[in-house]
N, C-alpha and C positions, 0 to 999 in steps of 0.2 A: 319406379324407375325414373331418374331425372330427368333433362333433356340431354345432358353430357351424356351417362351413362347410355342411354336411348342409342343416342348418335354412335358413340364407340364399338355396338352391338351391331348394329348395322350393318356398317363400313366392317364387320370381321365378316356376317355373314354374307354379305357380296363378295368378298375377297374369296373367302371358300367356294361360292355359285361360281364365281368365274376359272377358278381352278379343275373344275371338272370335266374339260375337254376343251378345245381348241375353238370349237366353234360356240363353247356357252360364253369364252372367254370374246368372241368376236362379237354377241349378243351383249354382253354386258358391259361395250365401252364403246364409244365414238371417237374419242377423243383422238388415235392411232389415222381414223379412216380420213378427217378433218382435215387434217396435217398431212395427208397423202395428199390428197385435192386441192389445198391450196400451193403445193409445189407442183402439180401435175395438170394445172389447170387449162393450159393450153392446147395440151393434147388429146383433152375431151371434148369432144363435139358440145356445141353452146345451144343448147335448144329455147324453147320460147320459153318466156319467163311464164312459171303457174305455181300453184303449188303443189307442194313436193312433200312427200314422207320426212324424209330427214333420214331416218331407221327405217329403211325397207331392209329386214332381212327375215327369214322365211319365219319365225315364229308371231312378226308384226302382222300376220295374214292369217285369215278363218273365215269362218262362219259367222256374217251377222245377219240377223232379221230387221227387217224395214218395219215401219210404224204400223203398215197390216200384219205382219206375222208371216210375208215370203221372208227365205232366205237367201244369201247367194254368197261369195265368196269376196271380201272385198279388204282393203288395209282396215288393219281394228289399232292401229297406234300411233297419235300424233305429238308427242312431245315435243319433236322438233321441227312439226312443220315448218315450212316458211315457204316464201316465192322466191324460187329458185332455179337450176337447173334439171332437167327430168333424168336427164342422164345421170345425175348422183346416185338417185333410187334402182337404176338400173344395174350399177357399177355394186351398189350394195346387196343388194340381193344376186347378184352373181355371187359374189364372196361368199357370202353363207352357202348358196347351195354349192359352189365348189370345196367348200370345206364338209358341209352333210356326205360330198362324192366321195371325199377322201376317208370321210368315218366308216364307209360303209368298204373300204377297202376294193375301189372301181380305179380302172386304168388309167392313167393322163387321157388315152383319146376318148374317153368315157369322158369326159368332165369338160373337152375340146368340142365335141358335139352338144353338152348339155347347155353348157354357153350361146352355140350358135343356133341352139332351141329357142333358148330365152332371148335371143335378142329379133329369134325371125318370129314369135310369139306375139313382142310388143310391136312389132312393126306390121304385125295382121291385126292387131286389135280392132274389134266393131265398136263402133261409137257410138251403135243403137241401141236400145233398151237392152240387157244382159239377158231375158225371157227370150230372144229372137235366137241365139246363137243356139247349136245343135247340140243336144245332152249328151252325144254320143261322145262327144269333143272331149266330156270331161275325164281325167284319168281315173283308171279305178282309187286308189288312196282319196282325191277328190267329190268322187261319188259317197267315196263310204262314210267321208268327212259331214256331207250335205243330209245324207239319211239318218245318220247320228242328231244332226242340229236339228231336224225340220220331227223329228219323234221324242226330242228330253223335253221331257216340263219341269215343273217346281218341285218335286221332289228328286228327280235327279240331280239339278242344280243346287241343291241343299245336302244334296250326301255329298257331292263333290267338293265343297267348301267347306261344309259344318261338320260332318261324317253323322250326320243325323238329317230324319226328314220333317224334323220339327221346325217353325222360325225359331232360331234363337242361333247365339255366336258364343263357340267356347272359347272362354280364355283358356289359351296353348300358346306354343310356338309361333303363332300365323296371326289372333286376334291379340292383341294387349287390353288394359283398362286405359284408354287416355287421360287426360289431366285434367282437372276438374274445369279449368280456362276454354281446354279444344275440346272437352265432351257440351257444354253448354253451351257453346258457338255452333258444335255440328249441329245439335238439334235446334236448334234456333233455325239456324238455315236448311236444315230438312223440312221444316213447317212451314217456307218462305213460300209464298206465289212464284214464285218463278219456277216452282219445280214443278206445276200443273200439268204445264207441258209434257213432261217427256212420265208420266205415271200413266200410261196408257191402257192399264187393265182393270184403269182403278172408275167404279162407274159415276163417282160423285169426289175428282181429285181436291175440290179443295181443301185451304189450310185446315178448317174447322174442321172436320171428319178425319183429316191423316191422325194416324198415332203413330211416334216413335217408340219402336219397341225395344230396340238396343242398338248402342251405336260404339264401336271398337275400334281399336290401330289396327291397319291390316297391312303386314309383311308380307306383300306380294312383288313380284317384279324381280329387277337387279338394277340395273341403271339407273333406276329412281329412289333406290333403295336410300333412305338417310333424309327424303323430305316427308312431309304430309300426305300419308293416305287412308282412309278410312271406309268402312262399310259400316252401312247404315239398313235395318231393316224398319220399313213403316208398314202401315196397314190401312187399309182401307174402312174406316169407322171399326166396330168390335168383331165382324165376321167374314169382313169382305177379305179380297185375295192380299197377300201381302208382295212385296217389292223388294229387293238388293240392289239400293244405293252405292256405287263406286265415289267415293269422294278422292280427287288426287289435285295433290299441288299443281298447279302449271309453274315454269322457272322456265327462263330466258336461254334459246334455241343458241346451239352453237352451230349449225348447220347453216352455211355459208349462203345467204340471200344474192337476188338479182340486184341490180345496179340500182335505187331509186324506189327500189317495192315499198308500196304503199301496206304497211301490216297492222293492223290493231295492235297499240301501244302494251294494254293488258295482254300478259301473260297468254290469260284463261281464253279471251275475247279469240288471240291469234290460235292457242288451240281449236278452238269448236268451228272459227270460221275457216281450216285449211278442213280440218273432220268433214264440213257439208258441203263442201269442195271436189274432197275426192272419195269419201265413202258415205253418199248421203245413208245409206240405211243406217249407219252407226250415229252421222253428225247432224242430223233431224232428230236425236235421243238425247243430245247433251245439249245442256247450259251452264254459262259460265256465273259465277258468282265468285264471294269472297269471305274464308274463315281466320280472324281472327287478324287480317289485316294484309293476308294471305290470298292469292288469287290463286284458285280452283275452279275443275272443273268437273262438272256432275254426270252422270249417265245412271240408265236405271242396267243392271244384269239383265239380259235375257235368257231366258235356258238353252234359247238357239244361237247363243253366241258361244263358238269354241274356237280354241285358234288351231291350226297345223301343228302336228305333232308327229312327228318320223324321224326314226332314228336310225334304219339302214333301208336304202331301195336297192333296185338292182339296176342295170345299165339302159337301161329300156325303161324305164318306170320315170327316172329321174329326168330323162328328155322328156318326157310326157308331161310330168309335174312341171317342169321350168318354162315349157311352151307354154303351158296354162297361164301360172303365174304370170307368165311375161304379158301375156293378153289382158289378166286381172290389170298391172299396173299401166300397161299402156291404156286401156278404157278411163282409167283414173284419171291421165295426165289429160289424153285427148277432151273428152267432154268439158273441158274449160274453154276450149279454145274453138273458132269453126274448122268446117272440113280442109277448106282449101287449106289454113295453118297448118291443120296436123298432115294432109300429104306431102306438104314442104319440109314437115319436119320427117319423118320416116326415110322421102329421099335420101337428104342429107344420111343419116344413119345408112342406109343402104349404100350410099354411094362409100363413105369414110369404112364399111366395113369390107368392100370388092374393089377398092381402089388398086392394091396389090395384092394379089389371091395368095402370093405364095410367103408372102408378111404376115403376120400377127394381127389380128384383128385388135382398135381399141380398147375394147370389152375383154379381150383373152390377154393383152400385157396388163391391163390393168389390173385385173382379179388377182393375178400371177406374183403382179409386185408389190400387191397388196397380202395376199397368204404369204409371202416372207416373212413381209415385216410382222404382221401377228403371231408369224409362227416364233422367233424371238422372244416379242414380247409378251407370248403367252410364257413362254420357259423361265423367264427369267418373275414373272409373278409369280409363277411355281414355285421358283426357289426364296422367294422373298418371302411366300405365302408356310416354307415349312421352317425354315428360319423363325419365323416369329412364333410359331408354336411350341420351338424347343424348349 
């Protein structure tokens, strides 16, 4: 397959991923949410400049394990980081989960409360170690999320990707053969020193000892779907444990920066440093490098890494998740900044959100005039999407 053909394959089967519901279609596009933000920008509270998700919406979020092997709940997706407003991430991850509210067929005041979860969530966030806060806090779906991640090892991580528990990657739908250019560049750069670092289960990482044992195109994702991404399995000399390398493009953030942010110029560079920012378990895993003239960025799989996956909750559950969440991203944003900052900022938010009790909270017209516009222009993808099949 060429790189035309490659590309025109993609771009159909993201158009299809985003056609399957309203909210996979809110997952698989920024572009809508952008354009909302820079005409609404005024009447979002302007919080301190830090870095920010870009893509905060609920499936950006899971289980990742830190360099010892705890786990916690933290963002697992920086594409478009940057230093920005916090309140974007907030505005975003409301959308989803008021869109998840409305999958699962809950009330307007269902969705009006799960809002005011999530925002009085990120406004309790602890900005001390994520070990201190109380387990009981966490909701059941979250718990069952944490006992799943902190019990898979390597052979469950291998059925779940390979459908086998063997190393090795089938060429299907998911792996391809790359092109003989990007397979001898991946492996080149899988054997590089810089990837010492983050091979943490490996007892003797360097170059000379790694073996690449197969390296493939891997059709994952949606939004990114149409650049470079690859899985890569090494091993540790002939018997040690073996590794699932994420290889992904990094490309240039459309998520609206602060006034003057200072970002790493590279792509890769600005992904990994918003990554150890706000999810160090995940961004202590990755480095930035470069395939084929192309800036990438590396991470090893962990088996304890899963993301959020819920397809209906019930009204009570979904307050619970959103309050969580709200906490997960507010610990994110605060731990950049000191205390006194982040009380200054929470104020604020508290104050723009009880200014008129009997008004619309920022967070609830936002969300609101935000699911319109998706809701349009999911329909009309629909109809473009079956149009082109006829």
């Amino acid at each position: 397959m060429n790189d035309e053909d490659r590309l025109s394959f993609l771009e159909s089967w993201r158009n299809r991923k985003m056609a399957r519901s309203p909210e996979a279609y809110i997952r698989g596009t920024t572009k809508l949410f952008y354009e909302w933000i820079d005409r609404s920008s005024v009447s979002i509270p302007q919080g301190p400049a830090v870095w920010i998700c870009g893509d905060c919406h609920l499936g950006n979020l899971g289980a990742l394990a830190d360099c010892n092997g705890d786990v916690s709940v933290q963002i697992r997706d920086f594409d478009q980081t940057v230093i920005g407003n916090p309140a974007h991430d907030l505005i975003r991850l409301g959308l989803s989960l008021a869109s998840l509210a409305r999958d699962s067929d809950l009330p307007g005041v269902t969705t009006a409360r799960m809002l005011d979860a999530l925002a009085a969530g990120y406004e309790a966030a602890s900005l001390t170690d994520e070990s201190n806060n109380p387990h009981l806090r966490q909701p059941k779906d979250i718990r069952k999320l944490l006992k799943q991640a902190v019990h898979r090892r390597w052979r469950g991580l291998a059925k779940e990707n390979f459908q086998t528990k063997r190393p090795s990657l089938p060429r299907d739908n998911r792996f391809w053969s790359l092109h003989w250019a990007e397979r001898a560049a991946v492996i080149a750069m899988s054997k590089g020193e810089e990837l010492s670092k983050i091979l943490l289960d490996f007892e003797n990482p360097t170059p000379k000892r790694r073996r690449v044992l197969d390296a493939a195109y891997w059709v994952k994702g949606c939004s990114s779907l149409g650049h470079l991404r690859c899985a890569v399995l090494v091993r540790d000399g002939k018997r040690g444990p073996v590794a699932l390398l994420d290889i992904k493009e990094a490309i240039a953030a459309t998520s609206p920066s602060a006034h003057r942010a200072r970002m790493p110029q590279d792509c890769a560079e600005r992904v990994v440093t918003g990554a150890k920012s706000l999810s160090p378990n995940l961004g202590d895993r990755m480095v930035a490098s470069h395939v084929l003239n192309k800036a990438v960025f590396v991470r090893e799989i962990a088996p304890q890494d899963m993301k959020i996956e819920i397809d209906r909750m019930s009204g009570a559950e979904i307050q619970a998740v959103a309050s969580y969440l709200g906490g997960v991203v507010g610990r994110a944003h605060g731990r950049q900044i000191d205390l006194q900052e982040w009380r200054a900022w929470v104020r604020e938010l508290r104050t723009a959100r009880k200014k008129k009790p009997d008004a619309p909270s920022w967070l609830w017209s936002s969300v609101i005039d935000l699911l319109s516009i998706h809701d349009r222009a999911y329909l009309e993808h629909c109809r473009q999407f079956a149009l082109a099949r006829r």
